[in-house]
C-alpha positions in Angstrom: 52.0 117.6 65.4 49.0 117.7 62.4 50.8 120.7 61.3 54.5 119.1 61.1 53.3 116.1 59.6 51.2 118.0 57.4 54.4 120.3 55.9 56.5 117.1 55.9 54.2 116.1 53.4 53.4 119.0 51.3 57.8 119.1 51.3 57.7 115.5 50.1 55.3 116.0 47.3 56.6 119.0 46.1 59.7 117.3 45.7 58.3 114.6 44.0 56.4 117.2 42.0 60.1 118.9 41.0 61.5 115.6 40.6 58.9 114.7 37.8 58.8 117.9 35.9 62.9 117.8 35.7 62.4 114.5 34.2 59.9 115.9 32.4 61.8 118.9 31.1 64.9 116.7 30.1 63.0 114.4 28.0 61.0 117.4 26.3 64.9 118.4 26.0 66.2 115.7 24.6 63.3 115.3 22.2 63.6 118.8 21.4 67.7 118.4 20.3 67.0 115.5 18.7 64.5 117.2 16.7 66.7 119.5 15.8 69.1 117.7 14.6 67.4 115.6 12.7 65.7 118.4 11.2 69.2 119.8 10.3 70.7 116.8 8.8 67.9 117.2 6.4 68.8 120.6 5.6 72.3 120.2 4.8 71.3 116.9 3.0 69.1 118.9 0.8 71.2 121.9 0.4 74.3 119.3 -0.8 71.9 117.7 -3.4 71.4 121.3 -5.0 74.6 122.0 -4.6 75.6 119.2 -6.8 72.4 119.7 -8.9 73.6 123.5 -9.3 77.4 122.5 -9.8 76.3 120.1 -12.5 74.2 122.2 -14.1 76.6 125.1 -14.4 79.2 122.3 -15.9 76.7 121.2 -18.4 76.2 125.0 -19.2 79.7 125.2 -19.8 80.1 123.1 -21.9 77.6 123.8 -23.5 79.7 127.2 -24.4 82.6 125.8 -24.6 81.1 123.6 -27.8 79.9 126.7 -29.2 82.8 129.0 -28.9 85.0 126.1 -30.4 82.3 126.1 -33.7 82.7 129.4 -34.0 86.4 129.7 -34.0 86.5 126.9 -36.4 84.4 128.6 -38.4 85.8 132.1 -38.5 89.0 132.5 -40.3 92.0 133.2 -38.4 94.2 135.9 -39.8 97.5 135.6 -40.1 99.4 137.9 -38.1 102.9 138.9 -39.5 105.9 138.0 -36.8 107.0 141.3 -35.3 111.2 141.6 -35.2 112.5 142.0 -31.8 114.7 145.3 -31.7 118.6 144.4 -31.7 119.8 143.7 -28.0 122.3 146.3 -27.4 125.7 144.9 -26.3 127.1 145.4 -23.4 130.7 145.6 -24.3 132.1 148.8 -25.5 132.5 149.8 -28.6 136.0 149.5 -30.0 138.2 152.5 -30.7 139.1 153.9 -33.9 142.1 154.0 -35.5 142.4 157.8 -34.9 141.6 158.0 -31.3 144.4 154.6 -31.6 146.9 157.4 -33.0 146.3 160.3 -30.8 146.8 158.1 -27.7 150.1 157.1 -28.8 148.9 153.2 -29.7 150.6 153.2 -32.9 152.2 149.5 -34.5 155.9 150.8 -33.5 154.4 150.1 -29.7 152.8 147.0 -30.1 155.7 145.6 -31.8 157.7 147.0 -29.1 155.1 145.8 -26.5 155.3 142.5 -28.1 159.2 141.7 -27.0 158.6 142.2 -23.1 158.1 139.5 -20.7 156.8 139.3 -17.5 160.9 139.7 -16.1 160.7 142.8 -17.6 158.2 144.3 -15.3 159.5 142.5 -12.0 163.5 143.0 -12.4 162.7 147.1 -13.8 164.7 148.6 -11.3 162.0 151.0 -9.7 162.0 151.2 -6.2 158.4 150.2 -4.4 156.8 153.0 -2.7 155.1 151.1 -0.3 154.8 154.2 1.7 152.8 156.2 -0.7 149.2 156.1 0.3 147.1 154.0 -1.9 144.9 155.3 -4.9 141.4 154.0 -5.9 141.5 152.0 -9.6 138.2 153.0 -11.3 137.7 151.0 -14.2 140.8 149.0 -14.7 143.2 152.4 -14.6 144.9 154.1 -11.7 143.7 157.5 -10.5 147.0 158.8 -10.2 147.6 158.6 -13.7 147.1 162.3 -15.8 144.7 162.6 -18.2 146.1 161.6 -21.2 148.0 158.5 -19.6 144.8 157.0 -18.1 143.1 157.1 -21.5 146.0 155.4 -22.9 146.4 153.2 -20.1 142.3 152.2 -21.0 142.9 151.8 -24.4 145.8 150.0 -24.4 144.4 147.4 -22.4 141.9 146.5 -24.6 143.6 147.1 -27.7 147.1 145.4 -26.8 146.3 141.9 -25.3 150.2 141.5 -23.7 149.3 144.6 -21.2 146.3 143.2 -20.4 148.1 139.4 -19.8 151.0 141.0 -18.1 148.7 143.4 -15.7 146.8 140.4 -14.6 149.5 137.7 -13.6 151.6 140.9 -12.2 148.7 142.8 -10.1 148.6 143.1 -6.9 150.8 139.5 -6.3 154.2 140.8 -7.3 153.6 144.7 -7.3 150.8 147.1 -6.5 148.9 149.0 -9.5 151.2 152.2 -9.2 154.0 150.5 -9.6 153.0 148.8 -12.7 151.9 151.6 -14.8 155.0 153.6 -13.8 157.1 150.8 -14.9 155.0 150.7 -18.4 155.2 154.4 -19.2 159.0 154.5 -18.2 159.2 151.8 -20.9 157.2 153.3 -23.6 158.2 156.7 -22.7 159.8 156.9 -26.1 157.2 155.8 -28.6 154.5 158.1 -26.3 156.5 161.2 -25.4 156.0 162.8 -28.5 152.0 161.9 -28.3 151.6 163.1 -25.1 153.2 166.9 -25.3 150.7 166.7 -28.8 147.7 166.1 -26.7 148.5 168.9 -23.8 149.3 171.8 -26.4 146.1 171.0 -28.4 144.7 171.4 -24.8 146.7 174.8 -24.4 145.4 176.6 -27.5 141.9 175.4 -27.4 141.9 176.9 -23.4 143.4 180.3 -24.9 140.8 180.3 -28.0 137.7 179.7 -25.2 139.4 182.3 -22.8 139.3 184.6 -26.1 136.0 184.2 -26.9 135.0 185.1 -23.4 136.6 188.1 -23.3 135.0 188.9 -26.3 131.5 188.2 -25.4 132.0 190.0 -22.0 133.2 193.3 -24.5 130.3 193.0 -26.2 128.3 192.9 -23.1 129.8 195.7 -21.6 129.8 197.9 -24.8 125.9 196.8 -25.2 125.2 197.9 -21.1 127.0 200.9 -21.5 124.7 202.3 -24.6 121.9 201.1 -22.9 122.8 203.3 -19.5 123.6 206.7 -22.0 120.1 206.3 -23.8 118.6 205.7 -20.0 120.3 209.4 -19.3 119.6 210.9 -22.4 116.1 210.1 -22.1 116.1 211.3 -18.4 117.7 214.8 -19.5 115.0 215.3 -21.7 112.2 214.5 -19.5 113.2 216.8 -16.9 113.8 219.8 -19.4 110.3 219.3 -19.9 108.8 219.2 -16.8 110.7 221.9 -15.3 108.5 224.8 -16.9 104.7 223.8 -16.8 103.1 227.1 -17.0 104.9 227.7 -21.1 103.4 223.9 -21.8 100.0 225.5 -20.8 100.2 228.7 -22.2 101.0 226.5 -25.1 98.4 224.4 -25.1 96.0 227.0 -24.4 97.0 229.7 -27.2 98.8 227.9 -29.5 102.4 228.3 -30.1 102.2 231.8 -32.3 106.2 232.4 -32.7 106.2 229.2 -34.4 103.7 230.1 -37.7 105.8 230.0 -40.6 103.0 231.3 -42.7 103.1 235.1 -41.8 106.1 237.2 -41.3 107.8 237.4 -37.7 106.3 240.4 -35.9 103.6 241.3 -37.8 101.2 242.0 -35.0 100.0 245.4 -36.2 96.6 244.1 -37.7 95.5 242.2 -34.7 96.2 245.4 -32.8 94.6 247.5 -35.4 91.2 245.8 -35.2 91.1 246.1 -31.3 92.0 250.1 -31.5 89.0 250.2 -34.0 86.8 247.9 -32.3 87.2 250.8 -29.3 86.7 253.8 -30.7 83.5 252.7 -32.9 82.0 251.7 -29.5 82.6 254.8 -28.1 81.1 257.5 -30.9 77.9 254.7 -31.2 77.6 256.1 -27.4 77.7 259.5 -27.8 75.6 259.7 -30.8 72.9 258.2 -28.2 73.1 260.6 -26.0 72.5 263.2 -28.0 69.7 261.4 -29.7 67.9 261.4 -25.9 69.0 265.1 -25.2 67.3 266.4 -27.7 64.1 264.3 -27.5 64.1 265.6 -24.1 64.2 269.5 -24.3 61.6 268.7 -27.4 59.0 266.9 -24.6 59.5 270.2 -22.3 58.9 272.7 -25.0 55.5 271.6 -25.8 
C-alpha cells in the first residue's frame, strides 16, 4: 500500500510539475512574440522614417539639378535649327495618260463626241443576246479578262478618260447586264471609230515579232559560225600535236646533234672535210706507232751486242 500511495503521488506531482512548466513555457512564449513584435514594429518604423528621409533627400537633390540644368540652358544659346521639308507624298492615283497613248488606243474626240450621244437605253435595248450560259470571267481592275489586248487597254483608258463609260458601266453593271455583256455591246458600238486603231496596234505587233525573230536567227548564225571555227582550230591544233609525237627518237636525235640538214651557212653535202680530218686523225696514229716500235727494236739488239 506505501508503494501505491507513494507513485500516486510522485504521478500527482509530476503533473503538477508539467502543469506549471506549460504555463511557464506559454508565458515565456507569449513574452517572447510579444517581444518580437514590438521589436519589429520598431524596425519598420525606422526603416519608413529613412525611407522618407532618403526619398526627400533624393527630391531635394533633384531639384537641386533640375535648377541647374535650367541655368544652364538659359544661359547657352540655342541654335536655330533650319525646318527640314518633308519629301512630296506620292499620290496614289495613277498618273493620267498622254495624248499619244489617247490616240493609239483609239480615244480620239470623234469617240467622245460619239460617246457623248448614248444613253443608258442604248446599252439595255442593243439587241445582243445574253449569254448567261457562258462561264463567267474574273474582272481585274475594272476590265474584263476576256477582252484581247488592245481592247482591255482601251477599255482602262476609256474609263478614266471618258466619264459617260464610266457613269453608264456603273448604273448598268451587274443589275441590268453582266460585265461581258457590257463591253461587247460598247465595242459593237464604237467598232467604227476603233477598227481602224485596233488592226494598227496588231500589225505594229506583227513586224516588231518578225524583226526580234530576225535578230535571233541572226545571233544564233553568229554563234554557230563562232563554234564551228573554234572546233576547226581544236582539230588543227590536235593534227599537229600528234604529228609530233608520233616520231620521238628524230626529236632526240635532234636535240642531241643538232639539226645539221638545216645549216644554211655551208653548202648541202659538203661532208668531205669532216671526213677528211677523221681519215687523217687514223693514219697519223698509226705510223706514231710503228715509229715506236722500231725505236725499242733497236735499243734492244744494241743492249745484247754489248
Amino acid at each position: 500500500m506505501d508503494l501505491w500511495e507513494r507513485a500516486r503521488a510522485f504521478a500527482g506531482e509530476a503533473a503538477k510539475r508539467s502543469q506549471e512548466l506549460s504555463v511557464e513555457a506559454a508565458k515565456r512564449s507569449s513574452a517572447l512574440v510579444s517581444e518580437t513584435a514590438k521589436k519589429s514594429k520598431e524596425i519598420f518604423s525606422e526603416t519608413a522614417t529613412k525611407s522618407r528621409e532618403i526619398a526627400a533627400e533624393a527630391t531635394k537633390q533633384a531639384d537641386l539639378l533640375a535648377g541647374q540644368i535650367k541655368r544652364l540652358s538659359t544661359d547657352l544659346p540655342v541654335p536655330s535649327i533650319p525646318a527640314i521639308p518633308l519629301p512630296p507624298i506620292p499620290s496614289a492615283v495613277a498618273p493620267e495618260p498622254d495624248n499619244a497613248e489617247l490616240e493609239r488606243y483609239g480615244i480620239t474626240e470623234d469617240l467622245r463626241e460619239f460617246v457623248k450621244g448614248m444613253t443608258i437605253s442604248t446599252f439595255r435595248d442593243f439587241p445582243l443576246q445574253d449569254e448567261a450560259e457562258m462561264s463567267d470571267v474574273p474582272t481585274v481592275s475594272n476590265v474584263r479578262q476576256d477582252l484581247n489586248q488592245w481592247q482591255a487597254r482601251h477599255a482602262t483608258l476609256v474609263l478614266s478618260a471618258v466619264k459617260e463609260i464610266s457613269k453608264f458601266r456603273y448604273e448598268l453593271c451587274p443589275r441590268y447586264m453582266k460585265e461581258r455583256k457590257f463591253w461587247r455591246i460598247y465595242f459593237s458600238l464604237v467598232n467604227n471609230y476603233t477598227a481602224l486603231y485596233e488592226n494598227k496596234y496588231f500589225e505594229e505587233l506583227k513586224v516588231k515579232a518578225e524583226e526580234e525573230n530576225k535578230e535571233a536567227k541572226k545571233e544564233i548564225s553568229q554563234t554557230s559560225r563562232a563554234t564551228t571555227a573554234e572546233q576547226k582550230d581544236m582539230k588543227e591544233q590536235s593534227k599537229t600535236s600528234t604529228s609530233t609525237s608520233t616520231n620521238p627518237e628524230h626529236d632526240l636525235d635532234v636535240f642531241l646533234l643538232g639539226d645539221l640538214g638545216s645549216d644554211d651557212e655551208g653548202p648541202d653535202g659538203d661532208d668531205g672535210g669532216l671526213d677528211d680530218d677523221f681519215d687523217k686523225i687514223d693514219v697519223t696514229s698509226g705510223l706514231e706507232s710503228d715509229d715506236d716500235e722500231k725505236e725499242k727494236a733497236a735499243a734492244k739488239a744494241e743492249s745484247a751486242n754489248e
